[in-house]
VOBA-1610 file (N, C-alpha, C; in pm, whole numbers, padded with zeros to 5 digits, always signed):
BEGIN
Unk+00085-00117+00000Unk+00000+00000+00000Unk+00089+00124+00000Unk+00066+00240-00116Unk+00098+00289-00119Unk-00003+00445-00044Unk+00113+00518+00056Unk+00068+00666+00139Unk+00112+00737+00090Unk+00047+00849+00083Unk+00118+00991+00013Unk+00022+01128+00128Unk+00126+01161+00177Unk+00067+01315+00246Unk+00189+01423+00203Unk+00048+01476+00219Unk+00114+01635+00180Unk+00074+01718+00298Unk+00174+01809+00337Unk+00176+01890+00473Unk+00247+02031+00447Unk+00126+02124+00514Unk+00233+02247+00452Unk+00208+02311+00578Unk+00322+02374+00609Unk+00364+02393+00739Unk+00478+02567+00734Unk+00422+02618+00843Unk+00492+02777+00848Unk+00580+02764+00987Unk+00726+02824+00897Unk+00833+02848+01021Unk+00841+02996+01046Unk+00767+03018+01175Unk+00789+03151+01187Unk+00856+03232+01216Unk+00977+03146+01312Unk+01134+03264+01282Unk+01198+03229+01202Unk+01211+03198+01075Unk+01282+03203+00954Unk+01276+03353+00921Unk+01392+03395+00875Unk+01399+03554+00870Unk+01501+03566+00699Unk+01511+03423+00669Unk+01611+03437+00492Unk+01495+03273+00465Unk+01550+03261+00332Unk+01569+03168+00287Unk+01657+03026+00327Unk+01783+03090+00354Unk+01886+03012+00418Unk+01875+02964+00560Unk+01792+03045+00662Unk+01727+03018+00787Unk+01580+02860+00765Unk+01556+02888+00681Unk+01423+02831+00605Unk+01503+02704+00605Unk+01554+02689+00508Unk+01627+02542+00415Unk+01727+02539+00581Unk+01795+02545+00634Unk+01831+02492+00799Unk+01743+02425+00880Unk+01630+02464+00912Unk+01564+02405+00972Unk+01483+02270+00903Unk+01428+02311+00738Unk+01385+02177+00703Unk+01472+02119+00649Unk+01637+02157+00694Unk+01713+02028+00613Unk+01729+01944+00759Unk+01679+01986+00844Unk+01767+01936+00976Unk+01599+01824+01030Unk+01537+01884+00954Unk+01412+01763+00984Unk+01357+01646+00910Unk+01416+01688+00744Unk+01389+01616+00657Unk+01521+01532+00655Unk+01593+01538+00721Unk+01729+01433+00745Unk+01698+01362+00873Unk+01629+01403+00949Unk+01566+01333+01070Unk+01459+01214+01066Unk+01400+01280+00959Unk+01232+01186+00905Unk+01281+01059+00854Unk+01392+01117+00771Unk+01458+00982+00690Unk+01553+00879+00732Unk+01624+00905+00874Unk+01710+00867+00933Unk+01587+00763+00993Unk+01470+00796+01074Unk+01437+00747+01185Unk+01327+00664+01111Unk+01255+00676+01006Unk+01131+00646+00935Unk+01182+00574+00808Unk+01111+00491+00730Unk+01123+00415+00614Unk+01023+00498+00545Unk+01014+00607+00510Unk+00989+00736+00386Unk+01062+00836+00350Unk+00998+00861+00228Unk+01081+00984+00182Unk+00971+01125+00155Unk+01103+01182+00188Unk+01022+01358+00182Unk+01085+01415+00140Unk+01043+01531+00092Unk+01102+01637+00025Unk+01006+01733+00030Unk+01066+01864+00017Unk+00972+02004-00021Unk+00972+02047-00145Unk+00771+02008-00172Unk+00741+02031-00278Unk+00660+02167-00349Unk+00656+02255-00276Unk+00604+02391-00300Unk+00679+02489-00192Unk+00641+02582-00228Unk+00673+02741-00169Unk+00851+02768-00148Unk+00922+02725-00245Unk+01034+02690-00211Unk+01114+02869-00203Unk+01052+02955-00223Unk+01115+03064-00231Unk+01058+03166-00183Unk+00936+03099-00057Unk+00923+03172+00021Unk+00953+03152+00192Unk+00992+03241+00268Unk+01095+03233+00364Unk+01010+03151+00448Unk+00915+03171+00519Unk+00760+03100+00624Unk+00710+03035+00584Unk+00666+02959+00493Unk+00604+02875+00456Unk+00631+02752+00364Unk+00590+02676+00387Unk+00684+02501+00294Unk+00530+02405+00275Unk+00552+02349+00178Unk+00510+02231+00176Unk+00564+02105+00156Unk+00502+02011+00261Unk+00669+01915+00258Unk+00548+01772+00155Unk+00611+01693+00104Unk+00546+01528+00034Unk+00604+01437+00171Unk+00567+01299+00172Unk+00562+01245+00253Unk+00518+01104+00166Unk+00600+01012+00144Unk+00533+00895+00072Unk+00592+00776+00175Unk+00505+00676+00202Unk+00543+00497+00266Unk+00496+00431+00160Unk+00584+00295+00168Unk+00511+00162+00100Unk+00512+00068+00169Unk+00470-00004+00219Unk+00444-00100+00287Unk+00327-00213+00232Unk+00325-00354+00279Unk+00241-00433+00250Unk+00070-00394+00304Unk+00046-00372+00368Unk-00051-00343+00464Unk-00047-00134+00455Unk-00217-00137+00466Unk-00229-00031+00508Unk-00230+00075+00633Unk-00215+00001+00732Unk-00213-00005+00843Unk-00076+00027+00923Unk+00013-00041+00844Unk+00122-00021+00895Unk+00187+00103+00796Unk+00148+00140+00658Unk+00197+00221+00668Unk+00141+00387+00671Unk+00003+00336+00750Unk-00061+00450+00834Unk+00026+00482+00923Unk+00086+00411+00990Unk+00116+00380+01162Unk+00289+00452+01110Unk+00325+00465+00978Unk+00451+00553+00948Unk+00471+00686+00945Unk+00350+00696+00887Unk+00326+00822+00837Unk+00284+00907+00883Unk+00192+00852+01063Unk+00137+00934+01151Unk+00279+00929+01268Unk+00368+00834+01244Unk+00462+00878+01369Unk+00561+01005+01273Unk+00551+00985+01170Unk+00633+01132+01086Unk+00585+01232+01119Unk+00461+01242+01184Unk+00390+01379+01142Unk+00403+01409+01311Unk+00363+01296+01372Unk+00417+01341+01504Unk+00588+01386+01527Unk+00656+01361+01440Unk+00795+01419+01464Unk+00806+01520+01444Unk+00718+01525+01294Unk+00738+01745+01282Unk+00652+01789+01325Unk+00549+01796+01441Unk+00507+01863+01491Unk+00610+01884+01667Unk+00659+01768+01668Unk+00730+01764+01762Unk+00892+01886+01777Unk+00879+01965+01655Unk+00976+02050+01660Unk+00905+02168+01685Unk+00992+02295+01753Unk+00928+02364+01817Unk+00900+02487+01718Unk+01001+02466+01636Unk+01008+02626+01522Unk+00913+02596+01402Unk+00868+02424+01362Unk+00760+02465+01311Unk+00634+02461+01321Unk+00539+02467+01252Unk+00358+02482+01277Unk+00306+02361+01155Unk+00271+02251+01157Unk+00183+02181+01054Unk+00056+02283+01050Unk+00007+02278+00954Unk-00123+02346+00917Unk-00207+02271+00845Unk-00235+02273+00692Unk-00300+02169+00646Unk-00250+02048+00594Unk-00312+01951+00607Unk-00255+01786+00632Unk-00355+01708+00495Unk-00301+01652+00434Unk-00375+01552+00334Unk-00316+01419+00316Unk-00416+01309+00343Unk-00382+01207+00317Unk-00430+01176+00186Unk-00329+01045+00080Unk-00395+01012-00050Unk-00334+00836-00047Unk-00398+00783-00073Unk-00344+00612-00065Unk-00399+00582-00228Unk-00295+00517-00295Unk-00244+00399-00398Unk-00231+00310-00402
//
């Protein structure tokens, strides 16, 4: 089963671009270290506060790779500099 979320999320002391890409390189190297998905930021890339990150699992079962994709989301909310906002799930 294939998961796909999309999450777009505002860092509100980002004050450059370069402040921006620090913080989601330091989470999107975290997600991937600790989780069996991949992410990347797929919109707002050139604006300083705001991101949208992708989020894909595969797994046999849907279930389990619910159970991936909701401990990811608990990780980036678990950082303090950013804000999840709107959340979409899509399964394949």
């Amino acid at each position: 089963m294939i998961g796909y979320v999309e999450c777009e999320c505002l860092i509100y002391d980002a004050q450059s671009l370069k402040e921006k890409r620090a913080v989601l390189q330091r989470i999107i190297t975290r997600l991937q270290q600790k989780y069996n998905i991949s992410v990347a930021e797929i919109d707002y890339q050139n604006v300083w506060q705001r991101t949208k990150l992708g989020l894909v699992a595969i797994t046999s079962e849907r279930t389990a790779t619910e159970k991936e994709l909701y401990r990811a989301l608990e990780m980036i909310d678990s950082f303090p500099e950013i804000e999840r906002t709107v959340t979409t799930f899509e399964w394949l």
